[in-house]
mmCIF entry with sequence, helices, sheets and N, C-alpha, C, O atoms, coordinates in Angstrom:
data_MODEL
# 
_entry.id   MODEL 
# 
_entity.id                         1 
_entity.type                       polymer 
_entity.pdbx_number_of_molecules   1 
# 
_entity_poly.entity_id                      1 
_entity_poly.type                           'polypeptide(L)' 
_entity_poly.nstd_linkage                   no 
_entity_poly.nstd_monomer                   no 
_entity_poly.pdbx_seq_one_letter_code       
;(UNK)(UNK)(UNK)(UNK)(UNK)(UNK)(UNK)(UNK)(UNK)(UNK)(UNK)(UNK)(UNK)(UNK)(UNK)(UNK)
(UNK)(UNK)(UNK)(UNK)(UNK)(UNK)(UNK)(UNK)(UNK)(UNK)(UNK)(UNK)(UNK)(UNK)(UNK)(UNK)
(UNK)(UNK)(UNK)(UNK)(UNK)(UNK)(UNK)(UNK)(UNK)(UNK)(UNK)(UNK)(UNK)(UNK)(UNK)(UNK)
(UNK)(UNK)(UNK)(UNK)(UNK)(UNK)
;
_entity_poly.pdbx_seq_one_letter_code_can   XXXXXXXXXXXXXXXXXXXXXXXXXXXXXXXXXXXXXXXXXXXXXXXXXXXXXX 
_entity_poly.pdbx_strand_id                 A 
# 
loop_
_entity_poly_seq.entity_id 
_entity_poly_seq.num 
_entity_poly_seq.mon_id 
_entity_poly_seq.hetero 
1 1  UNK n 
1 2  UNK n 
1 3  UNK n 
1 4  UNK n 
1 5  UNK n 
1 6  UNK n 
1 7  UNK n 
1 8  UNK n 
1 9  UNK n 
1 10 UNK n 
1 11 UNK n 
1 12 UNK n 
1 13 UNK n 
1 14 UNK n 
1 15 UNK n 
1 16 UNK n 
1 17 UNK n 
1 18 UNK n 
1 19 UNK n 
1 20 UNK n 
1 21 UNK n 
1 22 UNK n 
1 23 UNK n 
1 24 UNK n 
1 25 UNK n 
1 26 UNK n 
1 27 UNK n 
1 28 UNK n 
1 29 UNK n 
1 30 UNK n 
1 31 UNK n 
1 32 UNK n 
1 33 UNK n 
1 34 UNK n 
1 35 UNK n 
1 36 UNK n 
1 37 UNK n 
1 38 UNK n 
1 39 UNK n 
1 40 UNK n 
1 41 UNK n 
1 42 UNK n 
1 43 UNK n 
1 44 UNK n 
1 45 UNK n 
1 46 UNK n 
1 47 UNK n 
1 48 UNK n 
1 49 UNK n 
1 50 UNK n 
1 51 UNK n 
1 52 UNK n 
1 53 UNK n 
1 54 UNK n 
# 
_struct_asym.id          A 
_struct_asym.entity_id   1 
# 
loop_
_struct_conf.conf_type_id 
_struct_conf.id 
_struct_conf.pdbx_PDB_helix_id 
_struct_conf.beg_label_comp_id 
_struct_conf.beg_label_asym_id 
_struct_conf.beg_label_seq_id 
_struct_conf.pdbx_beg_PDB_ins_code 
_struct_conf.end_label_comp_id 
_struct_conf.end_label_asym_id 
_struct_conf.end_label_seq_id 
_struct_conf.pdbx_end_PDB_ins_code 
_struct_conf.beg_auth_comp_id 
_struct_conf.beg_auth_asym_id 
_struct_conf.beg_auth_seq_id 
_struct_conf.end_auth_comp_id 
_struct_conf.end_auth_asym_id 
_struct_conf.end_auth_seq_id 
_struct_conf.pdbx_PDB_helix_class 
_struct_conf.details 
_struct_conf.pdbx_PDB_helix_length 
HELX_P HELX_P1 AA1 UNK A 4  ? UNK A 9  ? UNK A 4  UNK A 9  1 ? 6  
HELX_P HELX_P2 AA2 UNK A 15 ? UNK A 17 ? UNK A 15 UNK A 17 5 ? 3  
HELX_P HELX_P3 AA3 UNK A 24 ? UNK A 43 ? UNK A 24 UNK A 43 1 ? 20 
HELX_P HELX_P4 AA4 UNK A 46 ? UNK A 52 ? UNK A 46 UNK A 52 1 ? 7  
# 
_struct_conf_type.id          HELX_P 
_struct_conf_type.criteria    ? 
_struct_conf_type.reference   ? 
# 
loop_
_atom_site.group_PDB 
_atom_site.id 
_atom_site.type_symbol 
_atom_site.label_atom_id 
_atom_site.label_alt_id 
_atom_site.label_comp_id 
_atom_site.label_asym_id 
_atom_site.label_entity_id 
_atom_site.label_seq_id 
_atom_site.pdbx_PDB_ins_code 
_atom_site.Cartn_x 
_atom_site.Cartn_y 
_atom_site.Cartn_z 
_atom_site.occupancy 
_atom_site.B_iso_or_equiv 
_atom_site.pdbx_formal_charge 
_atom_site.auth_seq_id 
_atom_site.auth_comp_id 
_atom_site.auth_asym_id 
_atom_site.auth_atom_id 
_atom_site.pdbx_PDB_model_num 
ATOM 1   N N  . UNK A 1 1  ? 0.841   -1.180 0.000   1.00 0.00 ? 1  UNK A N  1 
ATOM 2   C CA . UNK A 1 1  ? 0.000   0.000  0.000   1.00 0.00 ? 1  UNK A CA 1 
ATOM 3   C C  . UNK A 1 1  ? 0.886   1.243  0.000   1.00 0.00 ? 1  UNK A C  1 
ATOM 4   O O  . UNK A 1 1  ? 1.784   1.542  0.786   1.00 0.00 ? 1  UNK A O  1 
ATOM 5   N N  . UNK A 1 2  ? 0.463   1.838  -0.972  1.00 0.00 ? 2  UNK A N  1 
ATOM 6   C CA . UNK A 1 2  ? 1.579   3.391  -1.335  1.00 0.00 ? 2  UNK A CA 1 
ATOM 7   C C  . UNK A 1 2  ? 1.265   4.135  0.350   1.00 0.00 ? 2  UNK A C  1 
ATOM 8   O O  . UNK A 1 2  ? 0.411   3.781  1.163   1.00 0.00 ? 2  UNK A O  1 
ATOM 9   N N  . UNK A 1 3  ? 2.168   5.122  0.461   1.00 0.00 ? 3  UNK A N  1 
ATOM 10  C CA . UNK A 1 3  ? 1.601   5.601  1.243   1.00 0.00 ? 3  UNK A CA 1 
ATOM 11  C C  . UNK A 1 3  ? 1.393   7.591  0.793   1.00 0.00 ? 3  UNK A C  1 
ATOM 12  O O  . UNK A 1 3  ? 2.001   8.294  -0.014  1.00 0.00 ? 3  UNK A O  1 
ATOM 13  N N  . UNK A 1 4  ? 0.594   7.810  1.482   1.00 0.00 ? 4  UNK A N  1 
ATOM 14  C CA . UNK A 1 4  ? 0.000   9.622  1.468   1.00 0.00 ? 4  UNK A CA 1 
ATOM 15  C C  . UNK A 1 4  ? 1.428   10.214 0.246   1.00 0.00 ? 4  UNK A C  1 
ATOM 16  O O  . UNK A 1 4  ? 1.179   10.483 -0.930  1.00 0.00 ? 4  UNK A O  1 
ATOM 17  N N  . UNK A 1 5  ? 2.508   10.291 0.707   1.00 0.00 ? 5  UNK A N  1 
ATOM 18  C CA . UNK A 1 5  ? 3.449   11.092 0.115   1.00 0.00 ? 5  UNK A CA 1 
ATOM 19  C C  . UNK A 1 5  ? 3.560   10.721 -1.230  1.00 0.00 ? 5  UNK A C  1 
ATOM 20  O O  . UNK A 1 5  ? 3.730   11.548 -2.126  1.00 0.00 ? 5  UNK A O  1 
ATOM 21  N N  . UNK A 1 6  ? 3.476   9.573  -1.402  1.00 0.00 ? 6  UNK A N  1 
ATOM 22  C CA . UNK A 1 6  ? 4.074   8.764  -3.361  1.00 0.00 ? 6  UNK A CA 1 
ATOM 23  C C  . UNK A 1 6  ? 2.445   8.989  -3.875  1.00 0.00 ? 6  UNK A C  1 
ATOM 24  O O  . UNK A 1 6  ? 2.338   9.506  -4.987  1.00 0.00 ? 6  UNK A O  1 
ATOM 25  N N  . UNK A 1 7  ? 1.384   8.701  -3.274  1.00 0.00 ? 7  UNK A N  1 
ATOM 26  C CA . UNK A 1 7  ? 0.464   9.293  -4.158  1.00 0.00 ? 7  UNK A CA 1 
ATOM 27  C C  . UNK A 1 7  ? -0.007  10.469 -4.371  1.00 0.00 ? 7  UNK A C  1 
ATOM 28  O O  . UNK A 1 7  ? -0.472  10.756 -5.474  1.00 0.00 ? 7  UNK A O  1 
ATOM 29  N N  . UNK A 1 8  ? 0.023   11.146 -3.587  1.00 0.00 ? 8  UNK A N  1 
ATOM 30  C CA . UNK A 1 8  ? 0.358   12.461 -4.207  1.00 0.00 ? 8  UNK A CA 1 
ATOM 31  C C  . UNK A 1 8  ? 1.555   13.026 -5.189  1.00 0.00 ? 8  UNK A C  1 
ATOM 32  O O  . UNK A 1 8  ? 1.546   13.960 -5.991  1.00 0.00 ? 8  UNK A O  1 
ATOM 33  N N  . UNK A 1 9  ? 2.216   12.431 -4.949  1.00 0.00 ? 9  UNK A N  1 
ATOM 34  C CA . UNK A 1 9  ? 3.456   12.657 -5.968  1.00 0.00 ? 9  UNK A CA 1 
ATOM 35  C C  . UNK A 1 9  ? 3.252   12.104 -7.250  1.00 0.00 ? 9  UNK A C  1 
ATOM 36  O O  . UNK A 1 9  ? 3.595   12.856 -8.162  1.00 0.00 ? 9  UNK A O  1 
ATOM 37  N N  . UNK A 1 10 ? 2.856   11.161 -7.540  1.00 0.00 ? 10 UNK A N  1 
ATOM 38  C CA . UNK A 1 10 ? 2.322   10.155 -8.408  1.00 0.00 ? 10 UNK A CA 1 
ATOM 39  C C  . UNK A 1 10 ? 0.746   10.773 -9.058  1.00 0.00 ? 10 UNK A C  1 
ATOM 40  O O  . UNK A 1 10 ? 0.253   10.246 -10.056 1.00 0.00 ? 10 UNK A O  1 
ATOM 41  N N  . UNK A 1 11 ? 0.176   11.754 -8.457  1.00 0.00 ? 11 UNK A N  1 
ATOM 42  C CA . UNK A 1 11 ? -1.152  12.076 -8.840  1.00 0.00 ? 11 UNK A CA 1 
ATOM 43  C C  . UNK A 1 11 ? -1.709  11.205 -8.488  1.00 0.00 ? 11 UNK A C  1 
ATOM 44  O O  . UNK A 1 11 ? -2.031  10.933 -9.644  1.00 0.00 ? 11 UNK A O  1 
ATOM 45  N N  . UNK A 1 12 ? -2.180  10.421 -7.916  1.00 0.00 ? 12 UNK A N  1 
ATOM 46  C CA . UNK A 1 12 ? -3.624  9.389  -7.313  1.00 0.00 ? 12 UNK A CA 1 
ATOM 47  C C  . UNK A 1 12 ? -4.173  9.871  -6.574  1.00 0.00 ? 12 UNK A C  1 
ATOM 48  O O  . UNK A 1 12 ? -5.130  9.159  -6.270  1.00 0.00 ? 12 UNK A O  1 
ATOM 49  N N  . UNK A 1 13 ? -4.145  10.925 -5.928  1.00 0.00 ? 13 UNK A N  1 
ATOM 50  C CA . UNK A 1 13 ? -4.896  11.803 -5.032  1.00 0.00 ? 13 UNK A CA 1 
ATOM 51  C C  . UNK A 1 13 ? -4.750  13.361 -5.339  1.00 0.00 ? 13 UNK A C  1 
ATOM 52  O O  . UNK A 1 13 ? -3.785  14.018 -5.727  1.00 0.00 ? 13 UNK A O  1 
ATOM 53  N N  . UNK A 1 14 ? -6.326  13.781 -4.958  1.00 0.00 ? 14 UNK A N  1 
ATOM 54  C CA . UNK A 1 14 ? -6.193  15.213 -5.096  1.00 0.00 ? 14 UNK A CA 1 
ATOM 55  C C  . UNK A 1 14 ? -6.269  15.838 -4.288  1.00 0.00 ? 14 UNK A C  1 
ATOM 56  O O  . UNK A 1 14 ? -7.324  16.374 -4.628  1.00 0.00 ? 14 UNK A O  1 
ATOM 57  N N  . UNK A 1 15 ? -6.059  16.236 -3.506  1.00 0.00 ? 15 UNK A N  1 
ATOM 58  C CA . UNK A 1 15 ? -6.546  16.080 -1.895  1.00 0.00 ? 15 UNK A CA 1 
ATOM 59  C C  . UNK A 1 15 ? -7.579  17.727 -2.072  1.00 0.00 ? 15 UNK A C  1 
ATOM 60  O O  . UNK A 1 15 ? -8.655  17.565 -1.497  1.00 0.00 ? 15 UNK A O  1 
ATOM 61  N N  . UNK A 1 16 ? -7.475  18.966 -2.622  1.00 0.00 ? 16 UNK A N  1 
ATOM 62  C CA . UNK A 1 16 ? -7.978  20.221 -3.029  1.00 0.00 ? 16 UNK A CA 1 
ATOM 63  C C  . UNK A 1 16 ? -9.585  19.764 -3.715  1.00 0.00 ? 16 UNK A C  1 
ATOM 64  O O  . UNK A 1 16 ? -10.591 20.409 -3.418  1.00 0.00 ? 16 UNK A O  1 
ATOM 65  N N  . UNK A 1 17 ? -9.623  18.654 -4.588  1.00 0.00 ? 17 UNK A N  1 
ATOM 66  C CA . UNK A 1 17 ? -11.066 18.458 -5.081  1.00 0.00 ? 17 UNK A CA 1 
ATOM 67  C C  . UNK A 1 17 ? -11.673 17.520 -4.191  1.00 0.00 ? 17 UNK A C  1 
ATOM 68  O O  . UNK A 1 17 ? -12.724 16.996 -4.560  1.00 0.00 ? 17 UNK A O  1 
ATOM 69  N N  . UNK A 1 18 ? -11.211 17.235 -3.132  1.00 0.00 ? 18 UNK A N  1 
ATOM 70  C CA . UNK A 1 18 ? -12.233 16.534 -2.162  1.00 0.00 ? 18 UNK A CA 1 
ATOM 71  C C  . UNK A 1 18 ? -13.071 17.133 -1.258  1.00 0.00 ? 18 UNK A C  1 
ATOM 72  O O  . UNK A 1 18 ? -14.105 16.693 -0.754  1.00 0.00 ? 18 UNK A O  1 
ATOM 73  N N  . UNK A 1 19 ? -12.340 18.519 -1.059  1.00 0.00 ? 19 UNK A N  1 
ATOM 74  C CA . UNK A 1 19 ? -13.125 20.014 0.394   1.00 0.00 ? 19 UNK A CA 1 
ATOM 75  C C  . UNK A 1 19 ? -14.077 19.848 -0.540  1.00 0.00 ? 19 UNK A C  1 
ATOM 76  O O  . UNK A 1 19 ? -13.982 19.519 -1.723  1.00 0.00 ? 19 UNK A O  1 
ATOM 77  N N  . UNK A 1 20 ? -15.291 20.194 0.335   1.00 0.00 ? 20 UNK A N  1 
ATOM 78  C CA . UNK A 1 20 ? -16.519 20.217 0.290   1.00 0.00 ? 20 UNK A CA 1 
ATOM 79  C C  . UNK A 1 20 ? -17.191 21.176 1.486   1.00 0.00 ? 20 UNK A C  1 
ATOM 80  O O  . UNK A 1 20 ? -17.778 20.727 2.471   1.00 0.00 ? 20 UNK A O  1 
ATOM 81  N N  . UNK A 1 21 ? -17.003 22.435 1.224   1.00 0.00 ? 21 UNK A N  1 
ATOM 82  C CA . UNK A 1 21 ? -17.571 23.365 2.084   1.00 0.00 ? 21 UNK A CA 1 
ATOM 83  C C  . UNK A 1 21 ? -18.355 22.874 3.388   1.00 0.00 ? 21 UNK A C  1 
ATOM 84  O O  . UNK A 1 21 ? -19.296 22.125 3.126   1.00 0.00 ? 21 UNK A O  1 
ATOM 85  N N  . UNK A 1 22 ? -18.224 23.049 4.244   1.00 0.00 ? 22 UNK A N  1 
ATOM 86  C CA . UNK A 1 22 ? -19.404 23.190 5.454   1.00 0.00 ? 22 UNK A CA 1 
ATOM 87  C C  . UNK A 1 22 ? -20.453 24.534 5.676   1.00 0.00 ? 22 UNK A C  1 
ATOM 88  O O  . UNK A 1 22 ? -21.287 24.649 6.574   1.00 0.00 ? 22 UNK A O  1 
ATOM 89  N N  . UNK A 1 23 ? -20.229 25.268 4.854   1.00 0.00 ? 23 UNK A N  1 
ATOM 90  C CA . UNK A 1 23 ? -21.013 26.710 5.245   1.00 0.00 ? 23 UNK A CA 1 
ATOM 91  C C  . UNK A 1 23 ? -22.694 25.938 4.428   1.00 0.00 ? 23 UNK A C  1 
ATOM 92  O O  . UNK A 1 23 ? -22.896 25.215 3.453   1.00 0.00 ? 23 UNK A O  1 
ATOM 93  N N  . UNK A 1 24 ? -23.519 26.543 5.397   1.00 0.00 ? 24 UNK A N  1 
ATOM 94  C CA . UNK A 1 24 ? -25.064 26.421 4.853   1.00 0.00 ? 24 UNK A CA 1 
ATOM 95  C C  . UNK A 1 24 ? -25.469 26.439 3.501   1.00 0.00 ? 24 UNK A C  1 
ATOM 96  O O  . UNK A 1 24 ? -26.234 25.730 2.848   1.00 0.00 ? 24 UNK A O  1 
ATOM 97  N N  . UNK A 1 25 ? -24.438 27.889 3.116   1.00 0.00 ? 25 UNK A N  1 
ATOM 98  C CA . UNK A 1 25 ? -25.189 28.588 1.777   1.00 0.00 ? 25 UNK A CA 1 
ATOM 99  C C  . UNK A 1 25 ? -24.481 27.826 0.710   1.00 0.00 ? 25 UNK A C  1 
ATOM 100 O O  . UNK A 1 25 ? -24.794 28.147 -0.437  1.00 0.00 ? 25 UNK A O  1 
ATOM 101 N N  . UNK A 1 26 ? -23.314 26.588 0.890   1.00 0.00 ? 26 UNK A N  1 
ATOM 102 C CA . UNK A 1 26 ? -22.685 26.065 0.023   1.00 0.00 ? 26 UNK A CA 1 
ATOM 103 C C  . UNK A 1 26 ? -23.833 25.309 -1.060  1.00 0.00 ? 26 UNK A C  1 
ATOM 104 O O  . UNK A 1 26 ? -23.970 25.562 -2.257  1.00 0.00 ? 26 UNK A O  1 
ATOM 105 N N  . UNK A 1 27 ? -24.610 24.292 -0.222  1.00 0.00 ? 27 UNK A N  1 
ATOM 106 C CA . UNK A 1 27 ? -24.839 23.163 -0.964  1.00 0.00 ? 27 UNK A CA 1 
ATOM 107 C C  . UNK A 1 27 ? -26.323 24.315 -1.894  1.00 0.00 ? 27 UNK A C  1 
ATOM 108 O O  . UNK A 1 27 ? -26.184 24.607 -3.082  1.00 0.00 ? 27 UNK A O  1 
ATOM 109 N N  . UNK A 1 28 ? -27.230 24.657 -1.310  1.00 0.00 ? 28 UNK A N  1 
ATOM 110 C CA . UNK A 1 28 ? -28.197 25.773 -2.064  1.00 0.00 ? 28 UNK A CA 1 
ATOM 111 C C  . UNK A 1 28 ? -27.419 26.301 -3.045  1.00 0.00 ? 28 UNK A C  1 
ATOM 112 O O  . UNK A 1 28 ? -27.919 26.075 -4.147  1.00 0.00 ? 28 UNK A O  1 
ATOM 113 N N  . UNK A 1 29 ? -26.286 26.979 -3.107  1.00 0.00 ? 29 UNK A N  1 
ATOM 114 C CA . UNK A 1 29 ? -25.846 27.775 -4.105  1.00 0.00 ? 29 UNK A CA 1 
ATOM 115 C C  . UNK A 1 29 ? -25.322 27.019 -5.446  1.00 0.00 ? 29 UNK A C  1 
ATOM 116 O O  . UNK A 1 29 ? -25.255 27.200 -6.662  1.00 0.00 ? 29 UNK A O  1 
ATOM 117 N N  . UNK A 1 30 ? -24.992 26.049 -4.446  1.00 0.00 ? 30 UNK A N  1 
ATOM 118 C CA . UNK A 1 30 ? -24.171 24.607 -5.378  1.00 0.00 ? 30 UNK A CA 1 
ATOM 119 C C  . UNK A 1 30 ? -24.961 24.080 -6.477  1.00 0.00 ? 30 UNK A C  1 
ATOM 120 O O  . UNK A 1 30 ? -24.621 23.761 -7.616  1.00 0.00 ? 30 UNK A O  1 
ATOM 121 N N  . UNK A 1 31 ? -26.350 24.052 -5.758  1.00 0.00 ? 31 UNK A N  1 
ATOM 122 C CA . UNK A 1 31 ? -27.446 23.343 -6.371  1.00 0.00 ? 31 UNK A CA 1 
ATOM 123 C C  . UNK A 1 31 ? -28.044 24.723 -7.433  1.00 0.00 ? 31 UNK A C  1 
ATOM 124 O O  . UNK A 1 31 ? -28.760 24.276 -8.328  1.00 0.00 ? 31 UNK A O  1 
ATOM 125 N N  . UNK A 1 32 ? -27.960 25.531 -7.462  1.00 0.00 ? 32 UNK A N  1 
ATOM 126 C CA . UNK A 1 32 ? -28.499 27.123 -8.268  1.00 0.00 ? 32 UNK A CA 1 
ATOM 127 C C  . UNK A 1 32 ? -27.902 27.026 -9.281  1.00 0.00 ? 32 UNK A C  1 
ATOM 128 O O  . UNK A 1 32 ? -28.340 27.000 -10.432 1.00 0.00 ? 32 UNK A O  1 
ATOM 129 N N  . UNK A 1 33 ? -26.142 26.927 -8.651  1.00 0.00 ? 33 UNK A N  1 
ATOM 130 C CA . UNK A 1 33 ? -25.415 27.192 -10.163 1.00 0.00 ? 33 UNK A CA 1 
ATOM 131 C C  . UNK A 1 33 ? -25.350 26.033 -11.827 1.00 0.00 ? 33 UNK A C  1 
ATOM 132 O O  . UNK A 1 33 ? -25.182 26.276 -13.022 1.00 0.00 ? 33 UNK A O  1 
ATOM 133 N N  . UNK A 1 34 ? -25.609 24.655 -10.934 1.00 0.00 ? 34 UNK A N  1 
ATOM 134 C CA . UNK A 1 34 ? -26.052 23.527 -11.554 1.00 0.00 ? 34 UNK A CA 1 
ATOM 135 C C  . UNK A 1 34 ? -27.364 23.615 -12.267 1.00 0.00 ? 34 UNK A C  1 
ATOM 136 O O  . UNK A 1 34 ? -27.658 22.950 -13.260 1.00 0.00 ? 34 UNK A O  1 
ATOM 137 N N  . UNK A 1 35 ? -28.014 24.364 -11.760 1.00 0.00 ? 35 UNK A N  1 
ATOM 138 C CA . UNK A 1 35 ? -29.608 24.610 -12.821 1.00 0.00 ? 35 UNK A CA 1 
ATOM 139 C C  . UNK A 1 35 ? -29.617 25.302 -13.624 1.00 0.00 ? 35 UNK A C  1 
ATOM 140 O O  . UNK A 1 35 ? -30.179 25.127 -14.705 1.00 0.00 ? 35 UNK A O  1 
ATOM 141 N N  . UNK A 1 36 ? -28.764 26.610 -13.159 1.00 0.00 ? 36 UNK A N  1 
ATOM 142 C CA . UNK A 1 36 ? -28.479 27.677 -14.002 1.00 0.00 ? 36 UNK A CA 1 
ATOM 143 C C  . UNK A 1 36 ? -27.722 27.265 -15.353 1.00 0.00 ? 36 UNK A C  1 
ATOM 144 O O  . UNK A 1 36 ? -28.116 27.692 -16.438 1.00 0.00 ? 36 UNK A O  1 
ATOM 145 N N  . UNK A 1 37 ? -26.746 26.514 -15.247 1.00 0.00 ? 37 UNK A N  1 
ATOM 146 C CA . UNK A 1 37 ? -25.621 25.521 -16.242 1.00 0.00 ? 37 UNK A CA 1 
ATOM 147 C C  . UNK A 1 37 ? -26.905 24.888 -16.888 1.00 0.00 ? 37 UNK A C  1 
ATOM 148 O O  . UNK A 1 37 ? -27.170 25.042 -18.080 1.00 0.00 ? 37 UNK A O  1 
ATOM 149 N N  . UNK A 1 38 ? -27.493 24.343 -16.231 1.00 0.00 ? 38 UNK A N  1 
ATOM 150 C CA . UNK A 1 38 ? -28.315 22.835 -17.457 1.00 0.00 ? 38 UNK A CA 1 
ATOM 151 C C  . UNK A 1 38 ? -28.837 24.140 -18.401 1.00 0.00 ? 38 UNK A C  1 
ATOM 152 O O  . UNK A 1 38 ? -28.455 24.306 -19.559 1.00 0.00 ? 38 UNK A O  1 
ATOM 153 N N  . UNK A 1 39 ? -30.122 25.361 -17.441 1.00 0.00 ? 39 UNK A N  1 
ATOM 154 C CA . UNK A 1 39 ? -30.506 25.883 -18.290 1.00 0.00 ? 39 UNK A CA 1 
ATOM 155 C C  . UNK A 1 39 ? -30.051 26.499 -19.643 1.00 0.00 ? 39 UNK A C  1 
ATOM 156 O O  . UNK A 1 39 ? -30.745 26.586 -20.656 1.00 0.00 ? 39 UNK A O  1 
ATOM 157 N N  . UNK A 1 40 ? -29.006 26.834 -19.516 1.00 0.00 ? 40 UNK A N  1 
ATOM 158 C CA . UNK A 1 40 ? -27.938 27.789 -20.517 1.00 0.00 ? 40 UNK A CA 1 
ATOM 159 C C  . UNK A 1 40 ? -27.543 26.801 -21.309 1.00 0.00 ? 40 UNK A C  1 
ATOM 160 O O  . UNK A 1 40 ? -27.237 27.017 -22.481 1.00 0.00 ? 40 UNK A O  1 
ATOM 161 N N  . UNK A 1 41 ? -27.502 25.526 -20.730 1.00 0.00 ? 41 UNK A N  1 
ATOM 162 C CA . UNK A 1 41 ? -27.030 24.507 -22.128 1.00 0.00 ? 41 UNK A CA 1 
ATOM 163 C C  . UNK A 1 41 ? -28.200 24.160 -22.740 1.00 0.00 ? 41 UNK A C  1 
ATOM 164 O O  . UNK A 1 41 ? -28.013 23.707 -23.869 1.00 0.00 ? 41 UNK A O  1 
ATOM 165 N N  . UNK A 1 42 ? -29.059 24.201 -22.479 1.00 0.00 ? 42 UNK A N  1 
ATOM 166 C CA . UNK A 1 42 ? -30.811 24.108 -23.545 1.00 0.00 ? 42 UNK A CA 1 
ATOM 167 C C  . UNK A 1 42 ? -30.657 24.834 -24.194 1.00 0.00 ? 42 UNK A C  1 
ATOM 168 O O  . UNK A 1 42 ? -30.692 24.506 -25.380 1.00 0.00 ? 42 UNK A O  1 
ATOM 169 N N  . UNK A 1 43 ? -30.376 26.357 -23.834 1.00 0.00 ? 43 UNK A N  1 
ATOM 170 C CA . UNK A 1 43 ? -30.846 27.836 -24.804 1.00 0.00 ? 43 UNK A CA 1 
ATOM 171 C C  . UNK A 1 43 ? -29.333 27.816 -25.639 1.00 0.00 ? 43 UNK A C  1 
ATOM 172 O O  . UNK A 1 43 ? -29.527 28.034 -26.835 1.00 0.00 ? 43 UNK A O  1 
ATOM 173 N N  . UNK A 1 44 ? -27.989 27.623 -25.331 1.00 0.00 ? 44 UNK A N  1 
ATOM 174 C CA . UNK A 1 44 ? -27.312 27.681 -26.162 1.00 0.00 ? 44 UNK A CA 1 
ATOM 175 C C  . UNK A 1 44 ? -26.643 26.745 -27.231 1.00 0.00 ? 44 UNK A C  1 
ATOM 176 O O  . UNK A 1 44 ? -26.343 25.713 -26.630 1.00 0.00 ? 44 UNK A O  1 
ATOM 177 N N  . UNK A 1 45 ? -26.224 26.636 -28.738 1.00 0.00 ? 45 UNK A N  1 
ATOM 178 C CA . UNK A 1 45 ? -25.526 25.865 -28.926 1.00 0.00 ? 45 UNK A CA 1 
ATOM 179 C C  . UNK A 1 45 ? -24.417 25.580 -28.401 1.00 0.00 ? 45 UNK A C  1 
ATOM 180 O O  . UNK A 1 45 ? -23.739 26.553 -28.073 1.00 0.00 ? 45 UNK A O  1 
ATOM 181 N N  . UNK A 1 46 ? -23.896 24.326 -28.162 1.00 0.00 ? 46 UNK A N  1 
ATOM 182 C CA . UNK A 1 46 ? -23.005 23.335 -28.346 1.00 0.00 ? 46 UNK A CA 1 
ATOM 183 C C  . UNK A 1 46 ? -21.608 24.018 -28.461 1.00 0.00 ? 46 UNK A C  1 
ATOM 184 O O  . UNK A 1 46 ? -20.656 23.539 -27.845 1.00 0.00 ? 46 UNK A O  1 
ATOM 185 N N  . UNK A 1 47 ? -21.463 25.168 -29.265 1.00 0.00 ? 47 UNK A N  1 
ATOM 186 C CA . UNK A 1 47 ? -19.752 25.753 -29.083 1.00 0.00 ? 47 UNK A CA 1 
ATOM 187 C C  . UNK A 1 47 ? -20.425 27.140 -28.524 1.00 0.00 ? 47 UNK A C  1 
ATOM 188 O O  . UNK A 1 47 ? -19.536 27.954 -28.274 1.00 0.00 ? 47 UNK A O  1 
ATOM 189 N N  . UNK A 1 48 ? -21.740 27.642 -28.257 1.00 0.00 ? 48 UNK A N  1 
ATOM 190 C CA . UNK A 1 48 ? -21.843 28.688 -27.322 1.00 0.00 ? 48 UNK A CA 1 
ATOM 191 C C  . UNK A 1 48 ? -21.398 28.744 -26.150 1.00 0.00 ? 48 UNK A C  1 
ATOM 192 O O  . UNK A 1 48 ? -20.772 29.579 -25.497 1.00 0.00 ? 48 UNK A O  1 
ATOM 193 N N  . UNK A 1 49 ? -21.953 27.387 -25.907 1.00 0.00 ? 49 UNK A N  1 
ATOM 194 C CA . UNK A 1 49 ? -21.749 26.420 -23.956 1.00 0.00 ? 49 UNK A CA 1 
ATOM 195 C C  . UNK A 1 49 ? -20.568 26.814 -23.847 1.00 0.00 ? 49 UNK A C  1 
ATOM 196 O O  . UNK A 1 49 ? -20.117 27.754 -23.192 1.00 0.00 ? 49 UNK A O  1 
ATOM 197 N N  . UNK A 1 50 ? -19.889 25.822 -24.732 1.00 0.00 ? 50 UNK A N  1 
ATOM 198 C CA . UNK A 1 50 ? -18.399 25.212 -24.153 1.00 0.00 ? 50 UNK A CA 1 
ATOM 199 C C  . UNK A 1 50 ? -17.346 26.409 -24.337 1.00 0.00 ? 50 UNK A C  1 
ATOM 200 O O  . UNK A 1 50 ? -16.145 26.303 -24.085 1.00 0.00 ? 50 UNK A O  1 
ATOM 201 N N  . UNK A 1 51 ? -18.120 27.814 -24.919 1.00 0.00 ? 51 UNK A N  1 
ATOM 202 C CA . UNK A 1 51 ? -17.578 29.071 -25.024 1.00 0.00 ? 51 UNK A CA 1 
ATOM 203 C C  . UNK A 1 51 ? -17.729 30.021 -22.929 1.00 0.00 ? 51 UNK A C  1 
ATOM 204 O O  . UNK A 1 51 ? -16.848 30.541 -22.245 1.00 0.00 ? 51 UNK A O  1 
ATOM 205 N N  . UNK A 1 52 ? -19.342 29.796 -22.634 1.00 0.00 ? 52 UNK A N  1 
ATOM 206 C CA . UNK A 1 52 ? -19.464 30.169 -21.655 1.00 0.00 ? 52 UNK A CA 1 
ATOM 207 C C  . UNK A 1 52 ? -18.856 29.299 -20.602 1.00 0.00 ? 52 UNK A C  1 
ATOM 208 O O  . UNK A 1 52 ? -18.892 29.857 -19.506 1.00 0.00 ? 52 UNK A O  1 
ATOM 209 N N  . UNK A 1 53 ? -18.266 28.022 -20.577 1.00 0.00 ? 53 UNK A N  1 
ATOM 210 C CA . UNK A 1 53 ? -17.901 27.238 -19.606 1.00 0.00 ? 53 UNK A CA 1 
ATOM 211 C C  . UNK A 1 53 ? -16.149 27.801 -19.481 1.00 0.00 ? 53 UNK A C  1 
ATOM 212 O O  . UNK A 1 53 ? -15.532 28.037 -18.443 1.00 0.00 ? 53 UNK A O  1 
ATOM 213 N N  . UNK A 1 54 ? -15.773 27.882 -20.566 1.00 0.00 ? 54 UNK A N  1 
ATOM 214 C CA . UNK A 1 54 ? -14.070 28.309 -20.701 1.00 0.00 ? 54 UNK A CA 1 
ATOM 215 C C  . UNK A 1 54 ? -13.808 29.858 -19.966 1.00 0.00 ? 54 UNK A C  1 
ATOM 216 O O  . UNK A 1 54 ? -12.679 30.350 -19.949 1.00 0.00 ? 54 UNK A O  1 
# 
C-alpha cells in the first residue's frame, strides 16, 4: 500500500477536489449554479456552452 506522500506525488490523489464546504449557503448555491448551467445549455448551442464554460 503506497503511502499519502508517493500518491500524491504520483497524482492518485487530489486532496484540493475533495473540500466540500461546510457553510449552509454552500450546498443551495451549489445546487443554483447547476440549474443555471443545465438551463444555458438548452438555450445555447453546443460551441456557445463550451464558449461560456471556458
Amino acid at each position: 500500500m503506497p503511502n499519502i506522500l508517493e500518491s500524491l506525488y504520483h497524482g492518485s490523489q487530489f486532496p484540493n477536489e475533495d473540500i466540500i464546504s461546510k457553510d449552509s449557503n454552500y450546498r443551495p448555491l451549489n445546487r443554483q449554479i447547476t440549474e443555471s448551467l443545465e438551463t444555458w445549455k438548452q438555450k445555447l448551442s453546443a460551441g456557445e456552452f463550451e464558449e461560456l464554460e471556458s
